[in-house]
N, C-alpha and C positions, 0 to 999 in steps of 0.2 A: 234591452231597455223596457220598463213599465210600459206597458198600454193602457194607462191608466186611462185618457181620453178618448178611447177608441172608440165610433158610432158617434161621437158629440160634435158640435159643431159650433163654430168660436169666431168670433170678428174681433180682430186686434186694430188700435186706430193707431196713424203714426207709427206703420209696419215694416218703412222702406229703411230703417236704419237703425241704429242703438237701441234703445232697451227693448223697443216695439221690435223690431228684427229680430231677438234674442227670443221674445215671447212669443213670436210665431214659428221659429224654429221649433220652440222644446213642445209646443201644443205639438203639430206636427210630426213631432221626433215620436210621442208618446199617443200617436195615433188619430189627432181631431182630425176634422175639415175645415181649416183656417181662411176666412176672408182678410185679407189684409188692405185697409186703406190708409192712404196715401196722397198726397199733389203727388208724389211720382214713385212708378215699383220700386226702385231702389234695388235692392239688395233682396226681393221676397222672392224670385220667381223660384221655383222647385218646391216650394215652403208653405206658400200661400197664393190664391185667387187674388188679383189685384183689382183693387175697385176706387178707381176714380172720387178723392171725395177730399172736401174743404171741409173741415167740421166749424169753422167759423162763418161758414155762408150754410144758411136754413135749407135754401133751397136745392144745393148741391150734398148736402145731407139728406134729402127727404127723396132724393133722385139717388142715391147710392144705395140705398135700403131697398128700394122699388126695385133696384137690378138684382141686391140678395137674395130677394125674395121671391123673383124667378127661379132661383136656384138651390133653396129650402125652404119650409117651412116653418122650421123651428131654431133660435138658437139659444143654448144652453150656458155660452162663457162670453160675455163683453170685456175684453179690455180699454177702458179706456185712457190710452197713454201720448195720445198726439199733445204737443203744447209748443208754445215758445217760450226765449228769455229775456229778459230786460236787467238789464245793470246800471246803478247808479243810488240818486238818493231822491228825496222828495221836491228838491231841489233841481234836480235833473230832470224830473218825469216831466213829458208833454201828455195832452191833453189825448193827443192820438194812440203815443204811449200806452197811456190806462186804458183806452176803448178798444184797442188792437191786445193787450196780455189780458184782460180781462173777457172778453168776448171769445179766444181760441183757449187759454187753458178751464175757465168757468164753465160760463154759456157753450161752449162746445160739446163739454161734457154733458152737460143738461140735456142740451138737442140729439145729440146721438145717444143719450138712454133712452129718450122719449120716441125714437123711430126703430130703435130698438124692441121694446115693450111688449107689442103686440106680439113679435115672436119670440119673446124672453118667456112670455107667461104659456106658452106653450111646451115648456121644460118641464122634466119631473122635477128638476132643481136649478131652477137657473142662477149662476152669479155674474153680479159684475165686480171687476176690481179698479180702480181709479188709482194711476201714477201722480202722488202726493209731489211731499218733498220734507224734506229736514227742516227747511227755509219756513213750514208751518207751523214749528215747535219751540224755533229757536232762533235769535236776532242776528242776521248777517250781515256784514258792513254794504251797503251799496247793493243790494236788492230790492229794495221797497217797493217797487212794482211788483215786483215776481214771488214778492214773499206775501203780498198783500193776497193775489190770487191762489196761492198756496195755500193757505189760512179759509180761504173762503171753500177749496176745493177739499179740506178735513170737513168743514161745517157740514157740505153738502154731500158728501158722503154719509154722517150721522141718519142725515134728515131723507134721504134718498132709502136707507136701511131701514126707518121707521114707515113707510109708505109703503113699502112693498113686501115685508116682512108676513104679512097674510098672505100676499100670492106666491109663497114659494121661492122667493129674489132674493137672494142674500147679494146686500153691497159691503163691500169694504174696500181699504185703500193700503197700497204700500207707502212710506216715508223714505226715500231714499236718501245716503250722503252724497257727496259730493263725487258723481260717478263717471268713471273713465267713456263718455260718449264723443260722439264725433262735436255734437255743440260746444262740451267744453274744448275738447281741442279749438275749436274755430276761434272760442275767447282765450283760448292761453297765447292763440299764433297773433294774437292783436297787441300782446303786454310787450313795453319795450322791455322784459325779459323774461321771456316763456318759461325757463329751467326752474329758475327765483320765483317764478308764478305758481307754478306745478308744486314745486317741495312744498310752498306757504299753504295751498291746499291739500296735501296729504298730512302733513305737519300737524292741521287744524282737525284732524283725525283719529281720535284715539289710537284704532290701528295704525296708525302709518303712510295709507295708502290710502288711494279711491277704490271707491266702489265697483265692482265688474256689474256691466251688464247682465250677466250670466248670471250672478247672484241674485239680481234684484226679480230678475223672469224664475227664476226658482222658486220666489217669496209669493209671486204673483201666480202662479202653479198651484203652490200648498193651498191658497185661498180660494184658488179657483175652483179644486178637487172639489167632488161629490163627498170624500171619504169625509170632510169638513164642513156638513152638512145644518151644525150648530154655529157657527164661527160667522155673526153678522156684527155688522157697525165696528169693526176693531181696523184700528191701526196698526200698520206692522212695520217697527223700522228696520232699517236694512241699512244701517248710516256708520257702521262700525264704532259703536257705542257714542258717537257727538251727543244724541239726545241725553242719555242716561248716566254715563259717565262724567266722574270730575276728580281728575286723575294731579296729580305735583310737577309730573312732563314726565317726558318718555326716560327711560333711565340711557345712562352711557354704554355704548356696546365696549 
């Protein structure tokens, strides 16, 4: 396998499971030194350094960087992919709702570039890549929360690329589809019919299927690379054509 990141060294947030788990594998697989955080290791040990860390609490962000930082000086790849979900309509959302999905998938992201930074700008090229969503391009029945912070998390990607495009920080963001993780598991085992759940979400797929994890940490790799040195402010979807496609239906096998 490529060592394409060998010598580099990388924090992945929301490391312990689905796409974060997958993107500190392949950093890993292809040579970095991976901090992975987490509320818990999960699934990182062998993979990645485990590090204690809420990215919706400042202060256990700004205390998880401080222990990094014992342990390098420099980092070159931020992922940042920790989030939660929220399902429903406008009508649904509470007030704690929006201050709890807005605060870990946003403001999360914000705070862990920001304690990031100082050892970001010590990269001969440092990136960060931010886990979108499909939910930011295109109207999903019963996300409004989730799609709202979606939308906000493309904006702030933009604007995050334009700040720091002088110091050598390339940002961008993956858009993913509707991906086979252990969260949407959690929401399909709630539907009074899982099977009927699942097909309605592959169905709504151009392809067919969900997305793999694996795919989307492959997408988040190509951005990450050095070898893509020009490649700032762009969106990358990984949604098995939902964004861009407008297809008559899938034909009859």
């Amino acid at each position: 396998m490529s060592q394409e990141f060998a010598g580099l060294t990388a924090v992945v947030t929301g490391a312990g499971s689905g796409i974060g788990l997958e993107v500190a594998r392949a950093l890993h697989a292809q040579g970095a030194h991976v901090f992975g955080l987490d509320l818990n290791e999960g699934d990182m040990a062998g993979v990645a350094t485990f590090v204690a860390c809420d990215v919706g609490d400042t202060a256990k962000v700004k205390s998880a960087f401080a222990e990094i930082s014992k342990q390098t000086s420099v980092i070159d790849v931020l992922a940042n992919n920790a989030g939660i979900g929220a399902v429903g309509t406008v009508e649904d959302a509470t007030d704690d709702e929006w201050s709890r999905v807005m605060n870990v998938n946003v403001a999360g992201i914000s705070r862990v570039t920001a304690a990031a930074l100082p050892l970001l700008r010590k990269s001969k090229q440092g990136s960060v890549i931010n886990t979108c969503s499909i939910a930011a391009t295109v109207g999903l029945p019963k996300r409004a929360v989730y799609s709202a912070s979606k939308g906000a998390v493309q904006s702030l990607t933009l604007a995050m690329a334009a700040d720091h495009v002088y110091e050598n920080i390339r940002v961008n963001c993956v858009n993913p589809g509707t991906a086979d993780t252990p969260w949407v598991g959690r929401l399909l085992a709630k539907a009074a019919d899982p099977a009927a759940e699942r097909a309605a979400l592959e169905a709504r797929q151009p392809m067919g299927r969900l997305v793999s994890p694996q795919e989307v940490a492959s997408a988040i790799l190509y951005l990450a690379s050095p070898k893509q040195a020009s490649t700032t402010g762009t969106i990358l979807a990984v949604d098995g054509g939902m964004n861009g496609l407008r297809l008559p239906g899938r034909p009859a096998k």
